[in-house]
C-alpha positions in Angstrom: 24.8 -24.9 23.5 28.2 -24.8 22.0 27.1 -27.6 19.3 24.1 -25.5 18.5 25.9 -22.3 18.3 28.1 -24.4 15.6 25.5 -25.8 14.1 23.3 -22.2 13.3 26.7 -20.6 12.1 27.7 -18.5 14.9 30.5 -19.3 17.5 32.3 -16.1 16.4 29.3 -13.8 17.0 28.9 -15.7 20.4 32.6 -15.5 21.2 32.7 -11.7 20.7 29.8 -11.3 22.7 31.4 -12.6 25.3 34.5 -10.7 25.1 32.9 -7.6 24.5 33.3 -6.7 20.9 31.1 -4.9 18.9 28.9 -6.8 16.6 29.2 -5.2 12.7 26.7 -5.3 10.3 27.5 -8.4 8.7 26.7 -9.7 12.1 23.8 -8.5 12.8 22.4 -9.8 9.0 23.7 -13.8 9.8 21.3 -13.1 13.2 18.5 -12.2 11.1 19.5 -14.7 8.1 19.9 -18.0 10.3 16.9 -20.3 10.9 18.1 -21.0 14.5 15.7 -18.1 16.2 16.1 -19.8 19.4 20.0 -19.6 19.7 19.2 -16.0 18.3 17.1 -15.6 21.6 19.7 -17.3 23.8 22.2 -15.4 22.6 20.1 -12.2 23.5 18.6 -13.4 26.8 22.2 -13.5 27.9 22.8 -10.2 27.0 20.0 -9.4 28.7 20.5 -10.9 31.9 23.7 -9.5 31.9 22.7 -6.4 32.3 19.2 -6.3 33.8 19.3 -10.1 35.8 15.3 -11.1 35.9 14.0 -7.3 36.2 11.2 -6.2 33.8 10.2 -2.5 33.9 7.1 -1.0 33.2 5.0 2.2 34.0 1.9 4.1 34.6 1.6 6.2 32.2 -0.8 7.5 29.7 -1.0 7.9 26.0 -3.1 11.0 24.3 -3.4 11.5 20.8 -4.8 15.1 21.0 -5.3 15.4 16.7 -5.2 13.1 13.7 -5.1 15.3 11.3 -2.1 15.1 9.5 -0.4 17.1 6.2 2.0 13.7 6.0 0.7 10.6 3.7 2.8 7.9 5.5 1.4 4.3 3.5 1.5 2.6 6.4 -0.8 5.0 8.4 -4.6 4.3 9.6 -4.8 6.6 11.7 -4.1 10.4 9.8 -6.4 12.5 7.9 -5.5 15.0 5.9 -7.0 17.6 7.1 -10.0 18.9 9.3 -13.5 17.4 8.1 -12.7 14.5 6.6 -14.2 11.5 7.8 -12.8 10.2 11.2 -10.7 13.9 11.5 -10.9 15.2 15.2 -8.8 17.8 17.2 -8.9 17.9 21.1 -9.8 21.0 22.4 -7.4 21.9 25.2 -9.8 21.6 28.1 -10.7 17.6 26.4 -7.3 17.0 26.7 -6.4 18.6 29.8 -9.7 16.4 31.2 -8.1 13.1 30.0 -5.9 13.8 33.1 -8.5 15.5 35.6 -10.6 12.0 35.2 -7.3 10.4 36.5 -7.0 12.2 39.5 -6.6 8.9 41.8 -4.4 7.1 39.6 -0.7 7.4 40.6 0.6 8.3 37.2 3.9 9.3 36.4 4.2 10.0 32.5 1.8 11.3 30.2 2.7 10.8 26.7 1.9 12.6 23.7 1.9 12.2 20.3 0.0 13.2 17.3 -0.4 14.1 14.1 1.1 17.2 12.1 -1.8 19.5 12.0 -1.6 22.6 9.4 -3.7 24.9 11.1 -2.8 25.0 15.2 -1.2 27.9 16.3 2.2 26.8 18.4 0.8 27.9 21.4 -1.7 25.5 21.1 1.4 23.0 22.3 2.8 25.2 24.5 -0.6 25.3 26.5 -1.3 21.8 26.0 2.1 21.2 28.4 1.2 24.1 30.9 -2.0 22.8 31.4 -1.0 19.1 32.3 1.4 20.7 34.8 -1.0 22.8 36.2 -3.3 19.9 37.0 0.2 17.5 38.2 3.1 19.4 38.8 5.3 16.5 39.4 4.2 14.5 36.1 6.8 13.6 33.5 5.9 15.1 29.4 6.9 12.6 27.0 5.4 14.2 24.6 6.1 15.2 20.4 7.9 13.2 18.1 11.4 14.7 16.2 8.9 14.6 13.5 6.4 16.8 15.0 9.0 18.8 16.1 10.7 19.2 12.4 7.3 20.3 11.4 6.6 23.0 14.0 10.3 24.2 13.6 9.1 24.7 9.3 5.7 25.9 9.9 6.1 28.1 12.9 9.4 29.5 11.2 11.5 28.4 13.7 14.7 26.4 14.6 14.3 22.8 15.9 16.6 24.1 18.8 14.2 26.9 19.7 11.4 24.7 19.3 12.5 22.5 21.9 13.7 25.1 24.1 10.4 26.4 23.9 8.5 23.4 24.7 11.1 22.4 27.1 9.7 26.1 28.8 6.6 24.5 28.7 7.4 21.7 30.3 8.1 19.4 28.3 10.4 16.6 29.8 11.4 14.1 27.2 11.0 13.1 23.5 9.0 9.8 22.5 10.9 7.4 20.0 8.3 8.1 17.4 8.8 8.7 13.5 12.4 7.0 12.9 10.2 4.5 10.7 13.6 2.9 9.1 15.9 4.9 8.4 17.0 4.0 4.9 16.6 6.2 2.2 15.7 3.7 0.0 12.5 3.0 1.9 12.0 5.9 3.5 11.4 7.4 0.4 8.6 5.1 -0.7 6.6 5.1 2.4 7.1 8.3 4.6 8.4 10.5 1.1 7.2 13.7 2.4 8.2 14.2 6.2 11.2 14.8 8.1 14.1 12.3 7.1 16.8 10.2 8.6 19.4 13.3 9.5 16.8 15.1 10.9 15.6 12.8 12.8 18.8 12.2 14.3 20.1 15.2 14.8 16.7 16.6 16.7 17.6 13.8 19.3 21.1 14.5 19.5 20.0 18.1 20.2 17.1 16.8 23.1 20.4 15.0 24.5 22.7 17.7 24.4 19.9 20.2 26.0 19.6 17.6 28.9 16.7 15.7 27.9 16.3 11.8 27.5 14.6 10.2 24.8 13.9 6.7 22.8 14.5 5.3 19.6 12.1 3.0 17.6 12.3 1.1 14.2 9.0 0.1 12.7 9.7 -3.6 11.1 8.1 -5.9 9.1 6.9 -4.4 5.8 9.4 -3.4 2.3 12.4 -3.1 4.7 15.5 -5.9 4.0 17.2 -7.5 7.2 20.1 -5.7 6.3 18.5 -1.6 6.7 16.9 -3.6 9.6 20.6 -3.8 10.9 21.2 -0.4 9.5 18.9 1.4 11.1 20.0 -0.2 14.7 24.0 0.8 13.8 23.0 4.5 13.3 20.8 4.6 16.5 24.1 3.3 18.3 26.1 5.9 16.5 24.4 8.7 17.8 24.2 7.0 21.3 28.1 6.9 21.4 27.9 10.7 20.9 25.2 11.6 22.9 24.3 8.8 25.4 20.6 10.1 25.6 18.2 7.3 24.6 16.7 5.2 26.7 15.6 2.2 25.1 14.8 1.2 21.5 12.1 0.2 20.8 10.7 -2.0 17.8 7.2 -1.4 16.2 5.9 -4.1 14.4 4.0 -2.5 11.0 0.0 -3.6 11.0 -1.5 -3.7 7.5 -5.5 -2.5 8.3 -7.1 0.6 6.9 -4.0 1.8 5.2 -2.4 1.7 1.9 -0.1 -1.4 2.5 -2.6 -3.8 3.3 -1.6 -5.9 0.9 1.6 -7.3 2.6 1.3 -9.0 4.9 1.3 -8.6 8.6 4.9 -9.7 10.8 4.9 -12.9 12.4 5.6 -13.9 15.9 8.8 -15.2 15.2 10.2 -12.0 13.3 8.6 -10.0 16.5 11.0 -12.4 18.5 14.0 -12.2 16.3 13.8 -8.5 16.0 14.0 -7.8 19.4 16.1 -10.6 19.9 18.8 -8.8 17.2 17.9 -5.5 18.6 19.4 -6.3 21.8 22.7 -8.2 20.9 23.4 -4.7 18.4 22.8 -1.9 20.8 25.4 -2.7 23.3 25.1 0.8 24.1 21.3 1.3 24.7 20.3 -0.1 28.0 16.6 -1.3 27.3 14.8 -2.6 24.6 11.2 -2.5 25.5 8.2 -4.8 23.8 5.0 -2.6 23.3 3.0 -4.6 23.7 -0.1 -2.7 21.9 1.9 -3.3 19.0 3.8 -6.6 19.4 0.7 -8.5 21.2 0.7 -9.8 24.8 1.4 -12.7 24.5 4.4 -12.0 22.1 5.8 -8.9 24.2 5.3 -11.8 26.9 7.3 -14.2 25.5 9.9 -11.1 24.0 11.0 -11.2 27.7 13.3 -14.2 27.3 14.6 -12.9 23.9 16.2 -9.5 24.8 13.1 -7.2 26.1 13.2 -6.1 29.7 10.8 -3.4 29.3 7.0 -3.9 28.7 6.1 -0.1 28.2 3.1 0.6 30.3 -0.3 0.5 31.2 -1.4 3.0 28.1 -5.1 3.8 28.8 -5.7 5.2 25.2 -4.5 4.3 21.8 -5.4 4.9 18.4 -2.8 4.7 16.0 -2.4 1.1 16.1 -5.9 0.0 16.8 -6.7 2.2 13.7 -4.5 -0.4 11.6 -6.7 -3.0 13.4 -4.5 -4.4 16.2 -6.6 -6.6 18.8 -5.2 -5.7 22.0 -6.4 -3.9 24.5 -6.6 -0.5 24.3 -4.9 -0.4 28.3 -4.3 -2.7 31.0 -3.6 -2.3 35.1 -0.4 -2.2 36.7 -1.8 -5.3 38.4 -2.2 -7.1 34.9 1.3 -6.0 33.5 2.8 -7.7 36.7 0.7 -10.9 36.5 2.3 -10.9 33.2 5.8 -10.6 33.9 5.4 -13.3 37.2 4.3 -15.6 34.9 6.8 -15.0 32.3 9.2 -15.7 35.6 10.5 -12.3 35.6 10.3 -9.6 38.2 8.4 -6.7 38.0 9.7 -3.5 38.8 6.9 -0.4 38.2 9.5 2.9 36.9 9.4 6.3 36.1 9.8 8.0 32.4 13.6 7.4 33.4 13.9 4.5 34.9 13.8 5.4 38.4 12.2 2.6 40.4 8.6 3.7 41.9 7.6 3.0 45.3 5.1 0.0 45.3 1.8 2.2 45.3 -0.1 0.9 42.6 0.0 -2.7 43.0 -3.8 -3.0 43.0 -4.5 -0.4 40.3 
């Protein structure tokens, strides 16, 4: 390995790793820049094993998008409308979203996770019930539920601060934050394709207030579409940043852009190896972040499979319901069973561990589900 670590350009990078040094942004660019994506992967496997051996988390969970409708005009969206009526628009009522989790009454579920889009007209106690109501029905489940973007937007429409908003939801029961919304973080893209929602510092700074109010939350980075390798690396250093301050996410979690049904269909769609590579870089950059997960509704099985020997240790879960990707025309299922998950990991030679929101190990009671 040391010839071929020569040979791609990156004993140094190697050589800090293993003494313990931070990587810089430079570094992080020659990962992405070098052909060599299979030292890239070694490099990160190591990493990885380092810190989580052969373990591969995942959960049972479930995903509810309770409204598309949607005041943003993100480019790379399929699955918003603008507002009620249009074509495709729907809003759950309460009761159809409290049922999603009724009908689930003998599935041992521990998260339910929630994220939609920023709707105009809901009054806020239409959130606020929304959590009351799933803990009425499961006391014990975990709410990972609203975006920092939703929540910018509820704080400016509901005339409120982003603090109270989370300590009101927080009353509600909400336990965690998803990672949704950081797109990429540069300005420079940001601009073009997310112009008119809440931006970088925002984001940032609604997480580091989650953290400092005693929730957890994740990070993700949505790759693969106008974004340069080196806001790629950009966008990982700031996630880092605010970890050193904070230490409240969880994992990061990459999210590769799919082109169908929305206004950048034209580019094209990531590849497999970039997938790879991402996650790969993703790991060897967040020293400080202990999981990257591969979704792998967005990534693909059989990549988020393969993702586990280049830096992933974290599958995500069993899902149930999505939309927003399979609106933008990904082919994957739509869930799969705790039972599948694991086949998938065993035969990836990893070992399956099923966990809670935060990464508690759950008792093996699922493993025919």
């Amino acid at each position: 390995m040391k010839s071929r670590l020569a040979a791609a350009g990156l004993t140094d990078i190697a050589a800090k790793l293993e003494a313990g040094e931070r990587l810089t942004l430079e570094d992080g660019v020659r990962l992405f820049d070098t052909p060599d994506l299979l030292t890239v992967g070694w490099l990160a496997n190591r990493e990885r094993e380092k810190r989580h051996a052969d373990r591969t988390y995942y959960n049972y969970n479930i995903r509810i998008e309770a409204t598309n409708v949607c005041v943003a005009s993100c480019l790379f969206c399929s699955f918003a409308r603008l507002k009620p009526g249009d074509h495709g628009a729907y809003t759950m009522s309460l009761d159809e979203a409290w049922d999603k989790l009724r009908q689930r009454s003998h599935q041992p579920l521990t998260e339910v996770h929630v994220v939609n889009g920023l709707h105009p007209d809901l009054p806020f106690s239409y959130y606020t019930e929304l959590l009351q109501g799933f803990k009425r029905i499961r006391p014990e489940i975990h709410l990972k539920c609203f975006t920092a973007v939703e929540i910018a937007f509820f704080a400016d429409i509901y005339n409120r601060t982003d603090e109270q908003v989370l300590r009101e939801l927080m009353d509600a029961g909400l336990d965690s934050l998803p990672g949704g919304g950081a797109e990429i973080f540069a300005e420079r893209v940001r601009s073009k394709i997310a112009h008119d929602k809440c931006g970088t510092e925002r984001y940032l700074t609604i997480h580091g207030l989650a953290h400092r109010l005693g929730m957890r939350s994740n990070v993700t980075m949505l790759y693969g579409h106008i974004e340069t390798n080196e806001e790629r690396v950009d966008h990982m250093l700031r996630a880092r940043a605010l970890q050193d301050d904070t230490g409240g996410f969880q994992a990061f979690i990459p999210l590769a852009f799919h082109p169908d049904n929305n206004q950048m269909r034209k580019l094209p769609a990531p590849t497999a190896a970039d997938t790879l590579r991402v996650h790969a870089v993703a790991r060897l950059m967040l020293d400080n972040i202990a999981h990257v997960k591969a979704f792998w509704i967005a990534t693909g099985v059989e990549v988020a499979q393969t993702a586990l020997w280049f830096g992933a240790d974290d599958l995500d879960g069993t899902v149930q319901e999505e939309k927003i990707y399979h609106m933008a025309g990904s082919r994957t299922p739509e869930a799969m069973t705790t039972k599948q998950i694991r086949r998938l990991i065993t035969a990836a030679g990893r070992e399956p561990l099923e966990r809670d929101t935060l990464y508690n190990i759950v008792p093996q009671s699922a493993l025919t589900a």
